[in-house]
N, C-alpha and C positions, 0 to 999 in steps of 0.2 A: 679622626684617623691620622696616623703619621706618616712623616713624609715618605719613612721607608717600605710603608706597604701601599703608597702610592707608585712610587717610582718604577716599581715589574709593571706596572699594568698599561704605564705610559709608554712604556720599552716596548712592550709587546704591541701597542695601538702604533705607535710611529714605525713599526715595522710594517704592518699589514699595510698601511697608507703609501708606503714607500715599493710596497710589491706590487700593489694596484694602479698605482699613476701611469707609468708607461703599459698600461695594457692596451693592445691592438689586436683589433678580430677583422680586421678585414681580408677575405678572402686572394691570395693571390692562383689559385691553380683552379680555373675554370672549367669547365664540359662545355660542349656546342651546342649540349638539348636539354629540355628538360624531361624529356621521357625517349623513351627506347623501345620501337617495334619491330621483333623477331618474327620475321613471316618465315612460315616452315619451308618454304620453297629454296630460303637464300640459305649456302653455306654460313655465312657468318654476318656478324653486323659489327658496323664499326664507331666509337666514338670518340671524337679528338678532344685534347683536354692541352690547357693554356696558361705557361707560367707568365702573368701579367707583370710580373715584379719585374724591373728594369737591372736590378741589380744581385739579386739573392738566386742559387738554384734553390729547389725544393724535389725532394727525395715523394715521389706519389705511390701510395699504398693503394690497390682495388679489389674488391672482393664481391660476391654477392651472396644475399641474405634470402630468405625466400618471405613466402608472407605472413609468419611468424616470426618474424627477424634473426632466423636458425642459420648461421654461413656455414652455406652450402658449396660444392665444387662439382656437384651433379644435379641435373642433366645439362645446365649449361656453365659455361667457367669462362674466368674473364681472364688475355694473357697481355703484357705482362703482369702478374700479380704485385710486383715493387718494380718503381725503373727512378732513374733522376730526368730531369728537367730544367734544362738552362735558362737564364735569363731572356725572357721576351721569346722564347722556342715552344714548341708545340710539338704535342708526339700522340701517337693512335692507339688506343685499348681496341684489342678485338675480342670480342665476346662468340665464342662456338658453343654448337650444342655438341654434346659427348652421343657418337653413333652407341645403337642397341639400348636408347631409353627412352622410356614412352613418358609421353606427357597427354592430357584431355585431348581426343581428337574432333570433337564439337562443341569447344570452345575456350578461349583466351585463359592462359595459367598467368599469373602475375609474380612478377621476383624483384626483386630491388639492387641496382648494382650502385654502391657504393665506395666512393673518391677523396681519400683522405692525403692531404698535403701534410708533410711533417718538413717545418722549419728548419736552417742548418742552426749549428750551437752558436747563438750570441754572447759576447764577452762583454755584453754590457752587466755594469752592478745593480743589481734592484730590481731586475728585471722580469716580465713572469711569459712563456713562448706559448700559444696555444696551439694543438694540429687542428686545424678545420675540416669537415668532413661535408659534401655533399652527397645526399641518398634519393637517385633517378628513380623514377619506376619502369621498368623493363616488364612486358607483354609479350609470353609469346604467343602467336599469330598463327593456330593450324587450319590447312588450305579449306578446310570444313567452315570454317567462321567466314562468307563470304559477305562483301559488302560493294555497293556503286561506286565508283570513283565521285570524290568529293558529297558520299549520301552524309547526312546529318543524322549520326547513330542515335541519339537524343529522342528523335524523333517516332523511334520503334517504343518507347518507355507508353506504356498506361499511368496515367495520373489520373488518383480521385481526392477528390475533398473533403473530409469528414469536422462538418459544420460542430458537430457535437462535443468532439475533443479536441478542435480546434490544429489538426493535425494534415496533413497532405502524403498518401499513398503513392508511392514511386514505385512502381513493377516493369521488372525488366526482362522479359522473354526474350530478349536477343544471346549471342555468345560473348560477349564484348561488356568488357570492364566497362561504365561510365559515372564519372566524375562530375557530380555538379557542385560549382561552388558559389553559386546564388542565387535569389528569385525575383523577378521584378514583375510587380501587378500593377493589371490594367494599364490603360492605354496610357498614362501618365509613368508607368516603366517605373513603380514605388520599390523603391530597393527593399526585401524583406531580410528581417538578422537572422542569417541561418552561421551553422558550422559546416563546412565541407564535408563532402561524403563520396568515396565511392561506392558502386551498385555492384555486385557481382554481377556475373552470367547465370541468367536464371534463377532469379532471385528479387527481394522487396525489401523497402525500408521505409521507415515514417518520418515525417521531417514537422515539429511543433510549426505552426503559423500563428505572427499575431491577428490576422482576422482573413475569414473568409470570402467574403463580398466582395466578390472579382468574378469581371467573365473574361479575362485573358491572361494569360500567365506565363511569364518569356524564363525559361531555365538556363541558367549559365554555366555549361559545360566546358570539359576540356576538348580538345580535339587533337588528333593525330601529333600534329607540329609543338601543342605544349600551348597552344595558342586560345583563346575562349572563345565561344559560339554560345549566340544567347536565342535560342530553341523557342517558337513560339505557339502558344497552345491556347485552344477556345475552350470554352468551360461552360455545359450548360448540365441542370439539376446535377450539378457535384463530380461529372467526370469532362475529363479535361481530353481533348486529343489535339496531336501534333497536326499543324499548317504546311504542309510544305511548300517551299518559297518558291 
């Protein structure tokens, strides 16, 4: 091969190389939570979002998606939809629900609101800017969906074990989204490899296990605050029920 159907290709490699080097993904515009619960009772819900960056403002984009990832602006909307953000300063998204629209009134609708930071223009050469986006999940909460103060929702789930295909039956008759993101068996607390999941309201799912032979089963849930709660459950001839602590 000659040298001159070398040389484009080295041209084109020493560029990409020289657009990749300085790339940085690190987050500077934070949220306070990792999840968001709209009880119908409250006019609006608030979440504070945090430019970390000591020296750069960043321009924040919000919107929300519902549970198809469709951005939506009804029944609830998020304001301001763009504002800026100074260095090391903090500012509030308020999320309202739009009056005269109905949502589930026996239990939890889930939407996602979403916090995309867009960087100012850098003048540096070779450079590549990315906008980083984080996507909450937002519940709304109608007065119908009632629950204890500090109940462990987890706890409402039926769980059976089907020895045969090696699988574990999660049914959830409650109103209330629940999120488990993993399983520890028996009394030795064996971490099992799941993938995260959440359960609708009113509804089932099957989660593969690699083995059955367990009589105790601790589910690792989300809770309220974004925080984990690991649920624990006795298990005899294959159905599982919750302990309350």
């Amino acid at each position: 091969m000659s040298v001159f159907k070398i040389q484009p290709l080295l041209n084109r490699l020493s560029l990409l190389i020289g657009l990749c080097v300085p790339l940085h993904a690190s987050a500077a515009v934070v949220p306070d939570r990792t999840r968001v619960i709209f009880e119908e009772s409250a006019p609006s819900v608030s979440v504070t979002v945090s430019n970390k960056n000591p020296q750069l403002p960043f321009v924040v984009q919000s919107w929300i998606e519902d549970q198809n990832s469709k951005k939506v602006s009804s029944p609830l909307m998020v304001l301001p939809p763009l504002q800026r953000i100074e260095p090391n300063e903090s500012s509030v998204l308020r999320i309202v629900k739009l009056p005269d629209v109905a949502l589930p009134a026996d239990r939890e609708s889930v939407f996602y609101l979403n916090v995309r930071e867009i960087p100012p223009k850098t003048e540096a050469v070779n450079s590549m800017q990315i906008a980083l986006q984080s996507k909450i999940k937002l519940f709304y909460r109608p007065a119908a969906a009632k629950r204890e103060r500090g109940e462990d929702l987890a706890l409402r789930m039926n769980l059976r074990v089907d020895p045969v295909s090696k699988q574990l039956l999660m049914d959830n008759p409650s109103p209330f989204h629940i999120t488990v993101v993993g399983l520890l068996a028996g009394a030795q607390k064996i971490q099992m490899p799941i993938d995260a999941i959440m359960i609708a309201p009113f509804s089932s799912a099957r989660i593969a296990l690699p083995n059955t032979s367990f009589s105790e089963l601790r589910v690792s849930n989300m809770n309220d605050f974004g925080g984990q709660t690991d649920s624990l459950f006795n298990c005899v001839a294959n159905v599982c029920k919750g302990v309350e602590p």
